[in-house]
C-alpha positions as CSV (number, residue, x, y, z in Angstrom):
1,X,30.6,56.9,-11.1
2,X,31.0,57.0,-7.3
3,X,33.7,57.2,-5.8
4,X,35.4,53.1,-5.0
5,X,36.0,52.5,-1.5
6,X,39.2,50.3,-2.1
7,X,41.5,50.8,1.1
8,X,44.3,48.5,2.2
9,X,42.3,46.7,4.5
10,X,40.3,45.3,2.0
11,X,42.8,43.3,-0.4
12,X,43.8,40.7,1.8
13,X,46.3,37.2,1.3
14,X,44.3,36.0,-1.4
15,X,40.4,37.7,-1.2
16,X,39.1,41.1,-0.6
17,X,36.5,41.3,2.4
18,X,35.0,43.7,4.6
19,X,32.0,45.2,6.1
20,X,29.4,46.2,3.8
21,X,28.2,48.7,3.3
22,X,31.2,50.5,5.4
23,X,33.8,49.3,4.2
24,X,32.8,48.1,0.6
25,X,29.6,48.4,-1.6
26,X,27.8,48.4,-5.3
27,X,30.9,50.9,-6.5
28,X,33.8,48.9,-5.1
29,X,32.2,45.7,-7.1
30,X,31.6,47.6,-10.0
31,X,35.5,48.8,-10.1
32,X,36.8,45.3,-9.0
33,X,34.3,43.4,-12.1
34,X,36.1,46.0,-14.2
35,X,39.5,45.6,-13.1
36,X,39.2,41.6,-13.6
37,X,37.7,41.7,-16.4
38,X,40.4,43.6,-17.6
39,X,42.7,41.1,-16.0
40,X,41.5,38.2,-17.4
41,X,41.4,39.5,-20.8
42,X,38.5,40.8,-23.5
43,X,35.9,38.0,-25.1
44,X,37.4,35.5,-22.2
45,X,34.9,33.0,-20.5
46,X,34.5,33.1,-16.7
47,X,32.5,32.1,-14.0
48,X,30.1,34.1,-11.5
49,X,28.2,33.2,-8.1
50,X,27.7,34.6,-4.9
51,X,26.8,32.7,-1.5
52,X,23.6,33.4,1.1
53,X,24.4,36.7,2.2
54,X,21.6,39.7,1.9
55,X,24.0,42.0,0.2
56,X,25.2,39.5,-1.8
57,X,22.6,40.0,-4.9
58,X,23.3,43.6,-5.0
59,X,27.0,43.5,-5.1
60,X,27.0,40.7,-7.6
61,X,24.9,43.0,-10.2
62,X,27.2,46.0,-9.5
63,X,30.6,43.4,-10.1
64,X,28.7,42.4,-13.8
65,X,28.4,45.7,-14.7
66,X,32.1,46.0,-14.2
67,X,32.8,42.9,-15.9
68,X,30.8,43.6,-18.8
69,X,33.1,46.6,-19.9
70,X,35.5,43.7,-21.5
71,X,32.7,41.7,-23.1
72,X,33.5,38.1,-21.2
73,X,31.0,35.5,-21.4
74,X,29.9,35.2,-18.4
75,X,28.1,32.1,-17.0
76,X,26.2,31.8,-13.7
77,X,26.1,29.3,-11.4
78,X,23.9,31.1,-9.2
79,X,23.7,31.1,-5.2
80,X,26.6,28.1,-5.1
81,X,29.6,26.5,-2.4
82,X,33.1,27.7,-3.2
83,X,33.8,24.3,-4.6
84,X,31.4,24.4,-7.6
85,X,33.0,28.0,-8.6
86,X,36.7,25.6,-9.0
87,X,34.6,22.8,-10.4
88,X,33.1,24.9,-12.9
89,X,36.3,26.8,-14.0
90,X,37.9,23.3,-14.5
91,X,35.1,21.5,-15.7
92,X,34.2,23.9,-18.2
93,X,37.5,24.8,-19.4
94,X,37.3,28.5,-18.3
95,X,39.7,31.4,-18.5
96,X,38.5,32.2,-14.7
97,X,35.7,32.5,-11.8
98,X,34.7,35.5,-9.1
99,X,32.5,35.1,-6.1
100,X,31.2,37.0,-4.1
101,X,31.4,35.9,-0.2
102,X,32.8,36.7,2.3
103,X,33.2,33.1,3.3
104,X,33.1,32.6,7.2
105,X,33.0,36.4,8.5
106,X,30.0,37.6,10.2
107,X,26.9,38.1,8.0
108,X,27.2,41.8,7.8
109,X,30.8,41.5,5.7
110,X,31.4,40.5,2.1
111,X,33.9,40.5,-0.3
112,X,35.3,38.5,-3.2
113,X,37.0,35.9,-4.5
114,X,39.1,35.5,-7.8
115,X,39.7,32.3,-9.4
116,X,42.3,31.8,-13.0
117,X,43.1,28.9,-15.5
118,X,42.9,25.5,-13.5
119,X,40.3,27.2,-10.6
120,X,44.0,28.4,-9.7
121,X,43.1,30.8,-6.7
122,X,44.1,34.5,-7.5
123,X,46.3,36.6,-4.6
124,X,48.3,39.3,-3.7
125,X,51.4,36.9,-5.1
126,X,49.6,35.9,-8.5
127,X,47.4,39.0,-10.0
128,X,45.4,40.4,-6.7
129,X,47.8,43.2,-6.5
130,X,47.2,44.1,-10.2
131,X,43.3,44.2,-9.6
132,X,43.8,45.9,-6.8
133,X,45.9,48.7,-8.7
134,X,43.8,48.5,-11.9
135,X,41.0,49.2,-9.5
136,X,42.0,51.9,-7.9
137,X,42.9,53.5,-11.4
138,X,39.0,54.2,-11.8
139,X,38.5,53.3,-15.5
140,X,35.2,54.5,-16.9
141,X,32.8,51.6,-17.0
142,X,31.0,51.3,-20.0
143,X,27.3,51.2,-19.9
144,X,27.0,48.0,-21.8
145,X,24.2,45.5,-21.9
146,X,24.8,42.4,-19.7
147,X,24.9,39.0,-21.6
148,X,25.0,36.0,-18.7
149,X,24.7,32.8,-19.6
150,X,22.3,30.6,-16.3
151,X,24.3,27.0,-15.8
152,X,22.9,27.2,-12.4
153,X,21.0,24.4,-12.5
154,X,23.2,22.1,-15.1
155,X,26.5,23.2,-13.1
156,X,25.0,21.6,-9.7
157,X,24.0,18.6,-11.7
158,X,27.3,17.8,-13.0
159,X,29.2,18.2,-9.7
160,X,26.6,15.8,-8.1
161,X,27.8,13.3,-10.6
162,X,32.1,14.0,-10.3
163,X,31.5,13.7,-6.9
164,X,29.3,10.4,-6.8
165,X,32.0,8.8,-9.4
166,X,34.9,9.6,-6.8
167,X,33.6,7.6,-3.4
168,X,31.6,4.4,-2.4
169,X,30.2,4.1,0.8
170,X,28.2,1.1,2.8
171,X,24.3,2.0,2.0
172,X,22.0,3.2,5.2
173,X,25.5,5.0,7.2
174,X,23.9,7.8,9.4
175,X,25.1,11.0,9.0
176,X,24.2,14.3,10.4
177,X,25.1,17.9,8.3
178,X,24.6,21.7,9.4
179,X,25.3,23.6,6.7
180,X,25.1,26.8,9.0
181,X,22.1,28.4,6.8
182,X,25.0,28.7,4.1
183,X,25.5,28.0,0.2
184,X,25.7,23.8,0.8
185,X,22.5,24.2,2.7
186,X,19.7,21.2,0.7
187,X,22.9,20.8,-1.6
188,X,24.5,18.5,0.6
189,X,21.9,16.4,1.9
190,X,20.5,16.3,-1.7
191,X,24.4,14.7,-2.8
192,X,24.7,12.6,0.3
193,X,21.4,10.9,0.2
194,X,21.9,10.3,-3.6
195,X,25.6,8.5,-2.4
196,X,23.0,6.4,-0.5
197,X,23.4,7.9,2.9
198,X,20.6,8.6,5.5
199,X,20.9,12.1,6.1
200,X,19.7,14.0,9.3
201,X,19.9,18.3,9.1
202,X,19.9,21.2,10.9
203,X,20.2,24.9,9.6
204,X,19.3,23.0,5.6
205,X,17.7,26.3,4.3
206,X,19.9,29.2,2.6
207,X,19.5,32.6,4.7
208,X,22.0,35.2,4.6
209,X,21.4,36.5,8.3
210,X,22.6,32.8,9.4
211,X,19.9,32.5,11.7
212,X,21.1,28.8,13.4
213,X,24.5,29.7,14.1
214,X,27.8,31.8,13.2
215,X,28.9,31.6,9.6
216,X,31.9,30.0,10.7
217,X,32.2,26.4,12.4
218,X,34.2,25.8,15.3
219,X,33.6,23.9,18.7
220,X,31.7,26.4,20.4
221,X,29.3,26.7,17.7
222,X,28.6,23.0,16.7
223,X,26.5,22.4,19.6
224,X,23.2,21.6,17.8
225,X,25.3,19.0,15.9
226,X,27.0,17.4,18.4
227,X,23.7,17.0,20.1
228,X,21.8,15.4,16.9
229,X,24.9,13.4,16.5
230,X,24.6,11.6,19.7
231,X,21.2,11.9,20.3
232,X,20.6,10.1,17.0
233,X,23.3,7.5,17.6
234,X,24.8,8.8,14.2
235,X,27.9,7.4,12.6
236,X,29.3,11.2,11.9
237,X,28.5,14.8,11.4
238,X,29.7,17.3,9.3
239,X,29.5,21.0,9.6
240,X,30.2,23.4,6.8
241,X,31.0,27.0,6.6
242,X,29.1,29.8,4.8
243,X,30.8,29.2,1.5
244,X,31.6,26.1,1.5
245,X,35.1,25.8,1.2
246,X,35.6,24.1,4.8
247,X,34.2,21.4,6.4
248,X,34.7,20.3,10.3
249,X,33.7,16.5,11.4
250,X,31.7,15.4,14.8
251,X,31.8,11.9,15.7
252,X,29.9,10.0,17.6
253,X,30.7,10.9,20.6
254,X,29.9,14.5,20.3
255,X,33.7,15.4,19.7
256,X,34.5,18.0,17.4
257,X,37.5,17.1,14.9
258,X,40.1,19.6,14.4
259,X,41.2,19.7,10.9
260,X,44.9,18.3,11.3
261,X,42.8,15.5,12.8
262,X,40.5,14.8,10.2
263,X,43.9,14.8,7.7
264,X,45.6,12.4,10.5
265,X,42.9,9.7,9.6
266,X,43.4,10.2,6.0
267,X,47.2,9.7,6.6
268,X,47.0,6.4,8.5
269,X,44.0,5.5,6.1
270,X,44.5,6.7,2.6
271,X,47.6,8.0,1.9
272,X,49.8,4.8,-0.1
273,X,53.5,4.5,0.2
274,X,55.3,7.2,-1.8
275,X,52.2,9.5,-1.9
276,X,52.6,13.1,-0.7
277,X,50.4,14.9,1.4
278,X,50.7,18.6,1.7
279,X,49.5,20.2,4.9
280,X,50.1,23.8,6.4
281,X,52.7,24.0,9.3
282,X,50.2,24.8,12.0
283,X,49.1,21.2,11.7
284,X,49.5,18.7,14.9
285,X,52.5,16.2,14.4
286,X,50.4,13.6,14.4
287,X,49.7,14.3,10.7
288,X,53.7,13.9,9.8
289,X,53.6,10.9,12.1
290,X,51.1,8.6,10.6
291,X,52.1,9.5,7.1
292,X,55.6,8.3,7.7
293,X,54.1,5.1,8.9
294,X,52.1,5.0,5.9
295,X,54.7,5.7,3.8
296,X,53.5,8.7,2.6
297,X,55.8,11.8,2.1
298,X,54.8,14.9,3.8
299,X,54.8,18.0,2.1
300,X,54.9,21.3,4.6
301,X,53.8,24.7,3.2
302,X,52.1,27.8,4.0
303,X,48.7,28.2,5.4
304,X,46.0,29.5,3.0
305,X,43.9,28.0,0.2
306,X,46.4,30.2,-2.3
307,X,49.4,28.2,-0.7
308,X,48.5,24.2,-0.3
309,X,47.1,24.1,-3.4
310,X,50.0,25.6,-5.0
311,X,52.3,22.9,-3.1
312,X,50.3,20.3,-4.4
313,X,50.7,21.2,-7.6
314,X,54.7,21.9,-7.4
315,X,55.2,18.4,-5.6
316,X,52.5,16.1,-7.0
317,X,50.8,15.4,-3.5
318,X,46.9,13.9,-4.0
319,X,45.7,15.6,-1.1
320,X,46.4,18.4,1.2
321,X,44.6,19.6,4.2
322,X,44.7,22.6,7.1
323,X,44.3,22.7,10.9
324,X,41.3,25.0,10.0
325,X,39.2,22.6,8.1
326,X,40.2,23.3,4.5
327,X,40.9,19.4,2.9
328,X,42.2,19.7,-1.1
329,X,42.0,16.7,-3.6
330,X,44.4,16.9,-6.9
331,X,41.3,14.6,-8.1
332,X,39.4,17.4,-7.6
333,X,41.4,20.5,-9.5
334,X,43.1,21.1,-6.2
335,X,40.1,22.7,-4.8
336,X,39.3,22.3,-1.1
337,X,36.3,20.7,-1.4
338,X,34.2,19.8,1.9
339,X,31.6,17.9,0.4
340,X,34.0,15.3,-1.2
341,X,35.7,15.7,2.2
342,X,32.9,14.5,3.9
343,X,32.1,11.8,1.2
344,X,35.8,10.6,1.6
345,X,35.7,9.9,5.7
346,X,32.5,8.0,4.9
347,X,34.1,5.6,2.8
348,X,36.7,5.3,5.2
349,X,34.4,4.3,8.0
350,X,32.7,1.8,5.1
351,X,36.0,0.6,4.5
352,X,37.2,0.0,7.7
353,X,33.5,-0.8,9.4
354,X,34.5,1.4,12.5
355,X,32.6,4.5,13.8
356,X,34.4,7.4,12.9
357,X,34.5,7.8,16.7
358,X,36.8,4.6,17.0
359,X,39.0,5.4,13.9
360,X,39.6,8.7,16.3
361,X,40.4,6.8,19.5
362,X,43.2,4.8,17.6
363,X,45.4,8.0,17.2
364,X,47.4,9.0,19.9
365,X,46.6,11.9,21.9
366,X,48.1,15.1,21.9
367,X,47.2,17.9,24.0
368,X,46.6,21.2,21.5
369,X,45.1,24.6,22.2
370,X,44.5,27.1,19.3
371,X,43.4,30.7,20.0
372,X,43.2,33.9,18.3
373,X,45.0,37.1,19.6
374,X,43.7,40.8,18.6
375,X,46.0,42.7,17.0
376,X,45.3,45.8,14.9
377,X,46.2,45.1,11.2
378,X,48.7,47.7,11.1
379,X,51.1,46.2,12.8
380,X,50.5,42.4,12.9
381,X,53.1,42.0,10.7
382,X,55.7,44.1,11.9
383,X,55.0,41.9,15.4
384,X,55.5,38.6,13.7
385,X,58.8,40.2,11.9
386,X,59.7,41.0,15.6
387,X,59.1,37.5,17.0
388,X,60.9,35.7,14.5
389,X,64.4,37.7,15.3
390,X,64.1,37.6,19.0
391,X,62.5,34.3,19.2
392,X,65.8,32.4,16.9
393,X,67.8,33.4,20.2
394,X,68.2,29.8,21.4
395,X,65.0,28.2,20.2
396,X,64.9,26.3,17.1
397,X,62.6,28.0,14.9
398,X,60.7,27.7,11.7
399,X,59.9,30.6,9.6
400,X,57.7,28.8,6.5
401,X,54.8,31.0,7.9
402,X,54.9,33.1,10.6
403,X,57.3,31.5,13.6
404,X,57.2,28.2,14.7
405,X,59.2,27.5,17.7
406,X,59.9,24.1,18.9
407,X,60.5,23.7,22.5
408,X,61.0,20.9,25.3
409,X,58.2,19.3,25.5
410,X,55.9,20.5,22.4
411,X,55.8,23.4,20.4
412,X,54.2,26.6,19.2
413,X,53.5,28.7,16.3
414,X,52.6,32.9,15.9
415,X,51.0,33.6,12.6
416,X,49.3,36.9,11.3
417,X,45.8,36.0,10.1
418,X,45.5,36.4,6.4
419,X,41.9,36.8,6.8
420,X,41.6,39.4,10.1
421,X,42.9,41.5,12.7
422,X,44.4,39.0,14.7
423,X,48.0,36.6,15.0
424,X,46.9,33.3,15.6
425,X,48.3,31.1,18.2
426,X,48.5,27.3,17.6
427,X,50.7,25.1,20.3
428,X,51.0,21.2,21.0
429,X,52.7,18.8,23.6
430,X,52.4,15.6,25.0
431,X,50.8,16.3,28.1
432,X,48.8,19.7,29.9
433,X,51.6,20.9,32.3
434,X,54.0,21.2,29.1
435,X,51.8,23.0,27.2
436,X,50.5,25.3,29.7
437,X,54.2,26.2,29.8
438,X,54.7,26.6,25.9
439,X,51.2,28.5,25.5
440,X,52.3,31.4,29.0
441,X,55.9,31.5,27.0
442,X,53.8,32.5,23.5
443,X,51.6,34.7,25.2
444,X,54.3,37.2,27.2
445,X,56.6,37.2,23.9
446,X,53.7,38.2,22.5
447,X,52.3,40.8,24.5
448,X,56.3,42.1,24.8
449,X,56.4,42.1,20.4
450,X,53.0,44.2,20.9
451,X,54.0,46.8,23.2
452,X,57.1,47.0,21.6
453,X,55.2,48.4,18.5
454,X,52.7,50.7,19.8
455,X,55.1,52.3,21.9
């Protein structure tokens, strides 16, 4: 067998991604299929799909080939969101799940994703590391025949129906969806309109180059949403990544939602009186601040869908959410889950029979900037390790993830991306002047921490 390309770079927080066919290919999936398989055990049941990319078919063949070394019965769900791999796995009572997706990264990467008992998401903490070593080992791979069982079609089915049994929304509300050419593309709008909604889409057909706009959706790729949105007079719109495992709300005044805001409204809205919500500690204030006044308990954690989950679990919270769109149910295996997301702020706005734009406006307003800084992955978190020391000097500082630094005036927080080369940069205030301050403060510590390092 060929040579694996399984560098560092590759095994990440809680996935393994990178450029194909540079950086991974057809003998990397066949040594990572063997390596879980051996993992999850011999005669074990688990899941396998993929998402929309072009390489995507290839790689999955070459990671059943690896799997089918430890005879698991393996059942495919076909081209399917990262929400119906956890729905599957729990569902079905499964031993485990892989995908293969690279969730929002350009089209030319890919990667995978390992799932346990429960849809519980597999990491470097919890079993990645042992893949990874049990990868590089280079087992020989039997040539065996591949037994795979199709639930493709019978899979989607049934999570059309958990999902319908968990909401109610008011018949004929408007809503607009761009599934970014990804794996909810026709999905959604076929579970939507059957939840009685009038659906209007853009980018609805599955095509791996992503064709309408980047695999990932942020502000200054939402355009052709925001412009059906208000141009249609729509009560919402909701944008989903390649895979499917996050989800980011327009309203109807063309504003795009971060994801600590989304979670805001389901604070003030949802949340009961002794219920906990977990949500990572890049999230706005306003999240702790209308769950106290619901009563709710908050729950701060880690960011990454192998963290809230986890806290969920630990603390009993129903749902937990992050400022990058990921929103979890503990009705839904603790799976971050878009869809039901998106199906959940549409009940709201039944409920409360208010756009989603004026369930927005009743929030107060907190000025919030979030960008991305390059850094090379070799020292991203020897810079963060840095920051945290020199950074406790006089400020108060949180350490949960990264360094959080509280400040007159608003805060800030440096975190190294679990997903990139890059520390991410999230700060908040009451007004523009202070955070201007906070964010030029960030920024030279920073550039100082780097310097420091590649000196």
């Amino acid at each position: 067998m060929e040579t694996a390309k399984l560098g560092d770079s590759l095994f990440r927080a809680y996935d393994v991604r990178g450029i194909y066919p540079k950086d991974l290919d057809e003998s990397t999936a066949v040594a990572v299929g063997a390596a879980f398989g051996e993992y999850i055990g011999k005669g074990k049941k688990i899941a396998v799909c993929r998402d929309v990319r072009t390489s995507g078919e290839s790689l999955e063949k070459a990671v059943l080939r690896g799997l089918s070394s430890y005879g698991l019965e393996m059942i495919d769900i076909g081209i399917a969101p990262t929400p119906m791999v956890h729905f599957a796995v729990s569902h079905y009572n499964l031993d485990g799940g892989i995908m293969v997706t690279a969730s929002h990264n350009p089209a030319e990467w890919n990667g995978f994703k390992f799932y346990g008992r429960g849809s519980e998401t597999i990491g470097l903490e919890n079993g990645l590391a042992e893949i990874r070593e049990s990868a590089r080992q280079g087992r020989a791979v039997l040539e065996k025949r591949i037994d795979i069982i199709d639930r493709s079609r019978e899979t989607l089915m049934d999570y059309e129906q958990f999902l319908l049994g968990k909401v109610n929304i008011r018949k004929g509300l408007r809503v607009g969806i761009d599934p970014g050419n990804g794996s909810y593309a026709g999905i959604a709008r076929e579970t939507l309109e059957k939840a009685g909604a009038e659906v209007f889409a853009i980018n609805d057909s599955q095509d791996g180059t992503f064709p309408g706009r980047s695999p990932e959706p942020k502000e200054e790729t939402l355009s052709g949403l925001r412009e059906l949105v208000t141009g249609e007079k729509l009560d919402l719109g909701i944008a989903f990544d390649a895979d499917g495992d996050r989800g980011i709300f327009v309203d109807s005044k063309g504003r795009v939602l971060r994801g600590d805001l989304a979670l805001a409204l389901f604070a003030k809205n949802i949340i009961k009186k002794g219920e906990k919500l977990a949500f990572d500690v890049s999230c706005s204030d306003l999240v702790g601040e209308e769950l106290r006044k619901s009563g709710g308990i908050p729950v701060v954690t880690r960011v990454g869908r192998a963290f809230v989950p986890k806290a969920m679990r630990e603390s009993g919270a129903i749902m937990g959410g992050e400022l990058s769109g990921h929103t979890y149910f503990a009705e839904a295996y603790c799976a971050d889950d878009p869809l039901l997301a998106g199906l959940a702020m549409m009940g709201l706005i039944s409920q409360r029979e208010k756009a989603l734009a004026g369930l927005v406006d009743e929030l107060p307003h907190y000025e919030t900037v979030a960008l991305e800084l390059k850094v090379d992955d070799s020292i991203k978190f020897k810079v963060i390790e840095f920051l945290a020391v020199k950074l406790a000097e006089g400020n108060e500082v949180i350490t949960i993830d990264g360094v959080k630094v509280r400040m007159r005036g608003g805060w800030f927080i440096l975190r190294a991306s679990n997903t990139g080369p890059a520390i991410r940069l999230v700060a908040e205030a009451r007004d523009r002047k202070d955070l201007d301050s906070i964010v030029n403060y960030a920024k030279t510590e920073f550039d100082a921490a780097c310097g420091r390092m590649t000196a």
